[in-house]
MARLORO-903102 format. One record per atom (N, C-alpha, C, O, CB): residue number from 1; atom name; x, y, z. Coordinates in nm, 4 decimals. Glycine has a CB too. Layout:
GUDO  seq  atom      east     north        up
GUDO  NUM    CA         X         Y         Z
...
//
This chain:
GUDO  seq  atom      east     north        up
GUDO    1     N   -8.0362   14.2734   16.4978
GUDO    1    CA   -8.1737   14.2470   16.5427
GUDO    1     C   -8.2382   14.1465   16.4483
GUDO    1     O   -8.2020   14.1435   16.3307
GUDO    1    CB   -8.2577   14.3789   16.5488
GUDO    2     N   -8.3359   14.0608   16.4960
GUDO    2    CA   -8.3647   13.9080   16.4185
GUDO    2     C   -8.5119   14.0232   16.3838
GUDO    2     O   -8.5616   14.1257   16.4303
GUDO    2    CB   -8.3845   13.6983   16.5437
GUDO    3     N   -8.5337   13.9284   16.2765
GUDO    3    CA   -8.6384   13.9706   16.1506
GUDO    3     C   -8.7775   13.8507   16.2302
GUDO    3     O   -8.8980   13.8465   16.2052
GUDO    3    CB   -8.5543   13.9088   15.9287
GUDO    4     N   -8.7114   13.7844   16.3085
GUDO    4    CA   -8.8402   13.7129   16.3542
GUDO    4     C   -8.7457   13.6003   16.4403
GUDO    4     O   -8.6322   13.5665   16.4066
GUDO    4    CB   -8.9586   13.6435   16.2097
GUDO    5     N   -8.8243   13.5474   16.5668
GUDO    5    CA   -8.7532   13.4367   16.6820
GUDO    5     C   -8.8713   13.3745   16.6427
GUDO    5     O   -8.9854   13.4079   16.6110
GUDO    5    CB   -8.7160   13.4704   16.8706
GUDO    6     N   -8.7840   13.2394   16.6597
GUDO    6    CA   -8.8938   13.1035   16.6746
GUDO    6     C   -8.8553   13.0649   16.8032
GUDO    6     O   -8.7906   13.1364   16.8797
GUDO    6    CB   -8.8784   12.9615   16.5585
GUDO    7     N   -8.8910   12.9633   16.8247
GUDO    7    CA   -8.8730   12.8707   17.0128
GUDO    7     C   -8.9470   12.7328   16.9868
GUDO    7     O   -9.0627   12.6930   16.9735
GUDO    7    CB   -8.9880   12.9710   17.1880
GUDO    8     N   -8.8267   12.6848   16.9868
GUDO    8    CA   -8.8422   12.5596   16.9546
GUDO    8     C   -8.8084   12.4415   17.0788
GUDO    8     O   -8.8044   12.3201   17.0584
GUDO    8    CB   -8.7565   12.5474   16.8339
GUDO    9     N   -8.7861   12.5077   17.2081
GUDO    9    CA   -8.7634   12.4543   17.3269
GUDO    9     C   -8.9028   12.3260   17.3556
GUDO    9     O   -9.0176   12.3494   17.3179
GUDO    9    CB   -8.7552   12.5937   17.4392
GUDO   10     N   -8.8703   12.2175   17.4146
GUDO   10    CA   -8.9490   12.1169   17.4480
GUDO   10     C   -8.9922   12.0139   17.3254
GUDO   10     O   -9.0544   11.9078   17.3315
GUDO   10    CB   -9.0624   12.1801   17.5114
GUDO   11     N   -8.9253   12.0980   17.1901
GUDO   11    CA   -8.8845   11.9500   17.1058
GUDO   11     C   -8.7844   11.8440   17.0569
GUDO   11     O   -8.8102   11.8565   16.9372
GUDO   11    CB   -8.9056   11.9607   17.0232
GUDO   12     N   -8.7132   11.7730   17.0594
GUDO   12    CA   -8.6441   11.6731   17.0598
GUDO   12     C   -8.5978   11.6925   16.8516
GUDO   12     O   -8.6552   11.7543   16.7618
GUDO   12    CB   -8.7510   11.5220   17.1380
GUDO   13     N   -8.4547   11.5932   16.8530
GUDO   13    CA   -8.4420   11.6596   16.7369
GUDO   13     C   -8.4981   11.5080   16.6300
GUDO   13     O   -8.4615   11.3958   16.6652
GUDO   13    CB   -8.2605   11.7335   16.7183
GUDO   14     N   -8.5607   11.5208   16.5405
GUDO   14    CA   -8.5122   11.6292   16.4461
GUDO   14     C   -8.5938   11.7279   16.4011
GUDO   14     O   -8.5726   11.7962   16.3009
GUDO   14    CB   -8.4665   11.5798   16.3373
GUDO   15     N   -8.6971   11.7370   16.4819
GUDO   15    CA   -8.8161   11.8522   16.4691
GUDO   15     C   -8.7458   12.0140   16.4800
GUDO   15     O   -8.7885   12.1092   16.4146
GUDO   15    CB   -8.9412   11.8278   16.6153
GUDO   16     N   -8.6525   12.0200   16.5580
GUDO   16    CA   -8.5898   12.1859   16.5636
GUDO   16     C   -8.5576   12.2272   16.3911
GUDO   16     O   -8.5959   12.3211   16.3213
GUDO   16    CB   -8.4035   12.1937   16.6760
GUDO   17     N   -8.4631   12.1001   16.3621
GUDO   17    CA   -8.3861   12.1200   16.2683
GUDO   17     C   -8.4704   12.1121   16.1234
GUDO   17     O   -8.4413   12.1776   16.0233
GUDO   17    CB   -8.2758   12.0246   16.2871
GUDO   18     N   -8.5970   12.0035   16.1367
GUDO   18    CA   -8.6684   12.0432   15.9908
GUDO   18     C   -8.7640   12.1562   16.0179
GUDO   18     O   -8.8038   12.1832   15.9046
GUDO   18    CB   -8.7597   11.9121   15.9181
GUDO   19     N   -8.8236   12.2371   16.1002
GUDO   19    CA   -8.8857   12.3669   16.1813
GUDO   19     C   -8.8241   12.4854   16.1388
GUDO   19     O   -8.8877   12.5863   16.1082
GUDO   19    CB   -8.8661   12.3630   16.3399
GUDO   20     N   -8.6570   12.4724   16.1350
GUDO   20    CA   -8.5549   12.5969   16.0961
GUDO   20     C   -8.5508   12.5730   15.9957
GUDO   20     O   -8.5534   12.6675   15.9168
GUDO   20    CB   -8.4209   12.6217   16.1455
GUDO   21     N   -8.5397   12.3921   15.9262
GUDO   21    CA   -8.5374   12.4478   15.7546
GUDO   21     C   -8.6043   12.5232   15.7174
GUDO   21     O   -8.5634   12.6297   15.6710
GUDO   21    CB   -8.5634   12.3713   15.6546
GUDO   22     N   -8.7766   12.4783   15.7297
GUDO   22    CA   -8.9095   12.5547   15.6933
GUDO   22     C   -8.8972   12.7093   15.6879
GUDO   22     O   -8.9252   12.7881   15.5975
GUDO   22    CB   -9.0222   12.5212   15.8008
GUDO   23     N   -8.8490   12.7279   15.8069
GUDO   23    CA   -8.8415   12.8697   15.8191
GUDO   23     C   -8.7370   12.9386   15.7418
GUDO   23     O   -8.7532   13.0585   15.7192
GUDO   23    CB   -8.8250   12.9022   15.9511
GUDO   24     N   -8.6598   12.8946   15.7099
GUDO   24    CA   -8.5152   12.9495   15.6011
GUDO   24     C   -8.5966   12.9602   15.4963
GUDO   24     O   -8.6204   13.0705   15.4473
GUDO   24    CB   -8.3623   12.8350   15.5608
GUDO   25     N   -8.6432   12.8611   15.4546
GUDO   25    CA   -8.7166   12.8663   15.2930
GUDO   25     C   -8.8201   12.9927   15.3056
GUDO   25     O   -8.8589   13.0073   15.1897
GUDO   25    CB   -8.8217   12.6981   15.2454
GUDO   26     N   -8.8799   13.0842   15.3804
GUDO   26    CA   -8.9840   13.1925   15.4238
GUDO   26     C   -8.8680   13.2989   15.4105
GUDO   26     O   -8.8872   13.3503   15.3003
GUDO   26    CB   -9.0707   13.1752   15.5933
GUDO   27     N   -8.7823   13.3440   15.4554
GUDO   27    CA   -8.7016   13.4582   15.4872
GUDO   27     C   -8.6433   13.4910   15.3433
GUDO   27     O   -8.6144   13.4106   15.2546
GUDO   27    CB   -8.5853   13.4269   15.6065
GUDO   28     N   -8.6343   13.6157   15.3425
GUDO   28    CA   -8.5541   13.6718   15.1498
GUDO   28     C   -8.4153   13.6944   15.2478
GUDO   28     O   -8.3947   13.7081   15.3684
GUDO   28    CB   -8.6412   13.8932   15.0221
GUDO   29     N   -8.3151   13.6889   15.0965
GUDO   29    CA   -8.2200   13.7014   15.1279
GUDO   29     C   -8.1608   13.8212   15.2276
GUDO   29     O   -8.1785   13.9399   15.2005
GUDO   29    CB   -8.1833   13.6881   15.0297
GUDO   30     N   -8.0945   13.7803   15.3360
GUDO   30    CA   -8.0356   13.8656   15.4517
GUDO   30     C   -8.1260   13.9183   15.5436
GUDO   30     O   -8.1300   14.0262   15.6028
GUDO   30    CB   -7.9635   13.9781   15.4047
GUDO   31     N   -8.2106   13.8019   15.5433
GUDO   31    CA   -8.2861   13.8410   15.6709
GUDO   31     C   -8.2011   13.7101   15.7618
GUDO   31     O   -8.1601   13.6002   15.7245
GUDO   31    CB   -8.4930   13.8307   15.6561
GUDO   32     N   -8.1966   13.7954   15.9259
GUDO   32    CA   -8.2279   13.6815   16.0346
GUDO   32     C   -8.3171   13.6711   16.1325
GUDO   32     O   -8.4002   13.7490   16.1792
GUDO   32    CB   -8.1390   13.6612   16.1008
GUDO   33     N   -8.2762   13.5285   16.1626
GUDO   33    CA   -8.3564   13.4830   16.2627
GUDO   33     C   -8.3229   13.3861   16.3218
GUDO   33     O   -8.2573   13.2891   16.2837
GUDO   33    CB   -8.4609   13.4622   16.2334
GUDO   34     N   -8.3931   13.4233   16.4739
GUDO   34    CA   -8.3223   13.3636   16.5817
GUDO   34     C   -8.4162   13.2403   16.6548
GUDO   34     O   -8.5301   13.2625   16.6957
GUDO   34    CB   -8.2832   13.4856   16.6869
GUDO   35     N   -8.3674   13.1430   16.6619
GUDO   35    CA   -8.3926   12.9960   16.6673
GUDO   35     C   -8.3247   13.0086   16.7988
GUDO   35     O   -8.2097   13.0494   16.8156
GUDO   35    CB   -8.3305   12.8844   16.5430
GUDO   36     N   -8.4353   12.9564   16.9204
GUDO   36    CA   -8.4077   12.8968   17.0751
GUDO   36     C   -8.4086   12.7651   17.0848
GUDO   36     O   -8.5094   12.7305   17.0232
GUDO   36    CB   -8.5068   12.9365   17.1793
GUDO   37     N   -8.3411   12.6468   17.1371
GUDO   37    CA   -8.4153   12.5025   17.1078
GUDO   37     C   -8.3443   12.5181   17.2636
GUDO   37     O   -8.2703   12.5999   17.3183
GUDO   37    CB   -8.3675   12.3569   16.9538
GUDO   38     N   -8.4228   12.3694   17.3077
GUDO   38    CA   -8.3203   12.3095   17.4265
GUDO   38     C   -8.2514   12.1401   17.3995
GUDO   38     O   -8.1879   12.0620   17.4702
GUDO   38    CB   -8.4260   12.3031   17.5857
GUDO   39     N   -8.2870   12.1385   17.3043
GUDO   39    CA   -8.1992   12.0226   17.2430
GUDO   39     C   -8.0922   11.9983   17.2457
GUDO   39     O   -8.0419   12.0596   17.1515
GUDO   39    CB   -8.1967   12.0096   17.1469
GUDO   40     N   -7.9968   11.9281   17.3117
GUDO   40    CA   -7.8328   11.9475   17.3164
GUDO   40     C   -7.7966   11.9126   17.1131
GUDO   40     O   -7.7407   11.9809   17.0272
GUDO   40    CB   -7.7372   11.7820   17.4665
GUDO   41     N   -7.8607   11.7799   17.1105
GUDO   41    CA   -7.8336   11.7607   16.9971
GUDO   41     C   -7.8669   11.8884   16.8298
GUDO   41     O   -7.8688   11.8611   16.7097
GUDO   41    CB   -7.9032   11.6324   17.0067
GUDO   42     N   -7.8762   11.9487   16.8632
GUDO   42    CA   -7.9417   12.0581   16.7545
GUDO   42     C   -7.7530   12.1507   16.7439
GUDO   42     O   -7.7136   12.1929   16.6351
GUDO   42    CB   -8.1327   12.1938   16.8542
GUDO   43     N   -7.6790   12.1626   16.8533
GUDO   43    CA   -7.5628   12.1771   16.8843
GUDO   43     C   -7.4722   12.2016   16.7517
GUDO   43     O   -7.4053   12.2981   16.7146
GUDO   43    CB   -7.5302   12.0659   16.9646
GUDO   44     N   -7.5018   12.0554   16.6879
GUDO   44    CA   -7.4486   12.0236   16.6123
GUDO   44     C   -7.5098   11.9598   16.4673
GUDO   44     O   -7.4426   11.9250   16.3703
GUDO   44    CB   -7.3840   11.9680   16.6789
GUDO   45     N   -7.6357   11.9557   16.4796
GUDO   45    CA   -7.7268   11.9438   16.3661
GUDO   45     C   -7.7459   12.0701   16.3042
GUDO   45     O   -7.7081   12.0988   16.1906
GUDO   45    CB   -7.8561   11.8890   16.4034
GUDO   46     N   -7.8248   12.1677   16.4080
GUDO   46    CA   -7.8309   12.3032   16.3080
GUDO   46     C   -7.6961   12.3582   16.2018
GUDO   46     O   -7.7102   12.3902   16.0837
GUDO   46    CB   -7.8553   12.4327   16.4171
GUDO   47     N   -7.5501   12.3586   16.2888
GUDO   47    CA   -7.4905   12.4422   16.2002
GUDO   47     C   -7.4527   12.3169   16.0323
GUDO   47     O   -7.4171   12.3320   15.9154
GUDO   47    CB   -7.3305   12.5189   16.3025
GUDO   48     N   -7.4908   12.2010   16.1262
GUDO   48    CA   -7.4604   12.0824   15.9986
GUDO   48     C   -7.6075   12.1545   15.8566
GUDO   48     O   -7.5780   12.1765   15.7391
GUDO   48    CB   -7.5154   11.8415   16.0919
GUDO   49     N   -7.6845   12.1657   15.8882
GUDO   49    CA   -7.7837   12.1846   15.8158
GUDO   49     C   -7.7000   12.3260   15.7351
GUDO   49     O   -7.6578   12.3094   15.6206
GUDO   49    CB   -7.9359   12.2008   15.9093
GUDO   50     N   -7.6819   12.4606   15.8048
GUDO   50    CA   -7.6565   12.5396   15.7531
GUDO   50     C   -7.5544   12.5509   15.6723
GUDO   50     O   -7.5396   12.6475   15.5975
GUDO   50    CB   -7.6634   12.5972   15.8127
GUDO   51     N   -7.4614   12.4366   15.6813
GUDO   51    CA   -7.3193   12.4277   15.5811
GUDO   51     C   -7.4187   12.3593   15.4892
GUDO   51     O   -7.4117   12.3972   15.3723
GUDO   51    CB   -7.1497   12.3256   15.6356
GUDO   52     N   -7.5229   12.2536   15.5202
GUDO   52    CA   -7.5736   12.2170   15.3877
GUDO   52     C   -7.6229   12.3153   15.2531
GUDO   52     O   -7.6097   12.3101   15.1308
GUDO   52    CB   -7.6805   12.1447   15.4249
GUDO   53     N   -7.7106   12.4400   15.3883
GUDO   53    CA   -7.8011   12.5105   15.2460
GUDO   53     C   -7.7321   12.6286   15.2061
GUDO   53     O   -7.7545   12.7092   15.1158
GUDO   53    CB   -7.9712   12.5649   15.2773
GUDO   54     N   -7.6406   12.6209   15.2957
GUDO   54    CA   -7.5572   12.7833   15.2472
GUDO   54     C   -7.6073   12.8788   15.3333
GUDO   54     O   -7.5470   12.9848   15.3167
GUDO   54    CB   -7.5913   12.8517   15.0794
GUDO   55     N   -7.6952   12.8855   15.4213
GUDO   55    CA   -7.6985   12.9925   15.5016
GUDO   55     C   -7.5732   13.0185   15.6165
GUDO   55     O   -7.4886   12.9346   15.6473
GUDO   55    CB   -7.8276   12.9784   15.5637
GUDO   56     N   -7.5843   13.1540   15.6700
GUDO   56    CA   -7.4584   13.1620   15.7326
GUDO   56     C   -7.4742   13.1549   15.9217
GUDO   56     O   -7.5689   13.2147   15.9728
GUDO   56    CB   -7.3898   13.3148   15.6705
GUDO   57     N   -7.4119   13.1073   15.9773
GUDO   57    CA   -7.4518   13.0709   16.1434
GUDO   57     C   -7.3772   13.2424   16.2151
GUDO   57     O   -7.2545   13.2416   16.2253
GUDO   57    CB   -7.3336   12.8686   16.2230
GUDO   58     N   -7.4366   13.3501   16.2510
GUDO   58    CA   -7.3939   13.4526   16.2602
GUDO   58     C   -7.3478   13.4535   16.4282
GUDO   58     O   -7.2786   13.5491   16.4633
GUDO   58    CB   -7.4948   13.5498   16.2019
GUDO   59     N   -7.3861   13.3448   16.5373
GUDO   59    CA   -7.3508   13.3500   16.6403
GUDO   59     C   -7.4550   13.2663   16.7043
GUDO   59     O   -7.5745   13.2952   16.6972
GUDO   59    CB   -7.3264   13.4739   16.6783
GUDO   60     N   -7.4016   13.1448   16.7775
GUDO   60    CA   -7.4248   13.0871   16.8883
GUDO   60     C   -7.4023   13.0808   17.0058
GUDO   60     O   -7.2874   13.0648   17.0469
GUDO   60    CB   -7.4146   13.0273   16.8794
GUDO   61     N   -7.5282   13.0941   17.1029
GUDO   61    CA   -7.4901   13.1265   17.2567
GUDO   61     C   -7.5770   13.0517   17.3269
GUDO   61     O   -7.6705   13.0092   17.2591
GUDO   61    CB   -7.5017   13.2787   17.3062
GUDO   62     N   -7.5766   13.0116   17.4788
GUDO   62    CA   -7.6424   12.9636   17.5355
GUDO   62     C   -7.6703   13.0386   17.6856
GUDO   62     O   -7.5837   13.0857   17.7594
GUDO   62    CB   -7.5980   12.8475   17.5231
GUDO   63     N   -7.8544   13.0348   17.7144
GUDO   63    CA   -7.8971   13.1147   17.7955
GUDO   63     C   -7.9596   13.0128   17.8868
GUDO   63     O   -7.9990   12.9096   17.8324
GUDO   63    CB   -7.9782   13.2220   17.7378
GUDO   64     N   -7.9685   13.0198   17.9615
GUDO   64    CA   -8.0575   12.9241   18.1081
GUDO   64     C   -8.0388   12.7922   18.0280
GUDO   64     O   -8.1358   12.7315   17.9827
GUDO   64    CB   -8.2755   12.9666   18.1558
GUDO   65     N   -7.9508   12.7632   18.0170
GUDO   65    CA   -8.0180   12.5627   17.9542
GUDO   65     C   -8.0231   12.6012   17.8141
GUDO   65     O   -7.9235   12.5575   17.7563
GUDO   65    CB   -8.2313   12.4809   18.0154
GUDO   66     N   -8.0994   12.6651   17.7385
GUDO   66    CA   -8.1182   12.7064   17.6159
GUDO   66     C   -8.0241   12.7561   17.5067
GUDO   66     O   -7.9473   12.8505   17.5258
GUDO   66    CB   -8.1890   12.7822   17.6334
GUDO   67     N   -8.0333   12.6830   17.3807
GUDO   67    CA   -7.9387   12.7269   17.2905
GUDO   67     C   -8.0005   12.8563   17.1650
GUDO   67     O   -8.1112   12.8419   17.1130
GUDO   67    CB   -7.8874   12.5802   17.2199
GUDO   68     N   -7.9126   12.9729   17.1323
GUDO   68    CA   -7.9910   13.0732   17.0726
GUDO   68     C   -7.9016   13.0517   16.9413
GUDO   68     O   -7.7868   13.0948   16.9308
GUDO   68    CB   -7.9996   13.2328   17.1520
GUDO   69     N   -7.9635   12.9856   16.8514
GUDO   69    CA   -7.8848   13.0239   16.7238
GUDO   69     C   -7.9232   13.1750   16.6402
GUDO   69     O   -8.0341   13.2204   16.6683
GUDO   69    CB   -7.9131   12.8971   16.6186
GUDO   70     N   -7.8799   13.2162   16.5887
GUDO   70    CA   -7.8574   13.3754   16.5415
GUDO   70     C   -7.8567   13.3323   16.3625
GUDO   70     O   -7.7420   13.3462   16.3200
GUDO   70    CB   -7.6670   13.4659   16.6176
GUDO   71     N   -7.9171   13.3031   16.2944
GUDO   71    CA   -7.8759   13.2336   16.1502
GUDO   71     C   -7.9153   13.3887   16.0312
GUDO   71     O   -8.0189   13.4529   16.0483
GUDO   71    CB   -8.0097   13.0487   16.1113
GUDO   72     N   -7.8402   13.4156   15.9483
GUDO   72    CA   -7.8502   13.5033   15.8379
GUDO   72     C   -7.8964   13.4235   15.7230
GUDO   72     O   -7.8173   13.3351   15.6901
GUDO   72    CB   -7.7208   13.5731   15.8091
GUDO   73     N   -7.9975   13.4317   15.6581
GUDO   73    CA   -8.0335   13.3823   15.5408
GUDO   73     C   -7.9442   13.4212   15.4183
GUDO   73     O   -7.9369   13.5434   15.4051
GUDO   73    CB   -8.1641   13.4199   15.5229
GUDO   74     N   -7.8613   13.3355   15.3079
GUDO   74    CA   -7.7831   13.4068   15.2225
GUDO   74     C   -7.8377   13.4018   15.1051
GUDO   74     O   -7.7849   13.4595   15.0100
GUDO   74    CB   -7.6580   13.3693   15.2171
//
């Protein structure tokens, strides 16, 4: 269960991806949270970001059009 959802649907990137940084830097360690975008490009930006800061990508899925990233703060 996510510690808090954002929805980031109807922004273009790279607003998802500096939006989820922001929000990583807020969460203590081993909390998650779940990030919606409809960005195709975020696909592959978000988990790029998360190999950057060390957080861990706990499961990606896609619902109506929409991508749900699942991210664990480490």
């Amino acid at each position: 269960m996510a510690n808090k959802t954002v929805d980031y649907t109807g922004l273009k990137c790279p607003l998802p991806v500096l939006k989820t940084k922001k929000e990583l830097k807020n969460l203590a360690s081993g909390q998650i949270i779940e990030v919606i975008v409809d960005d195709v490009g975020a696909k592959k930006d978000i988990p790029a970001l998360l190999t950057k800061i060390g957080d861990e990508l706990v499961e990606l899925r896609e619902d109506n059009g929409n991508l749900i990233f699942v991210i664990k703060k480490a």
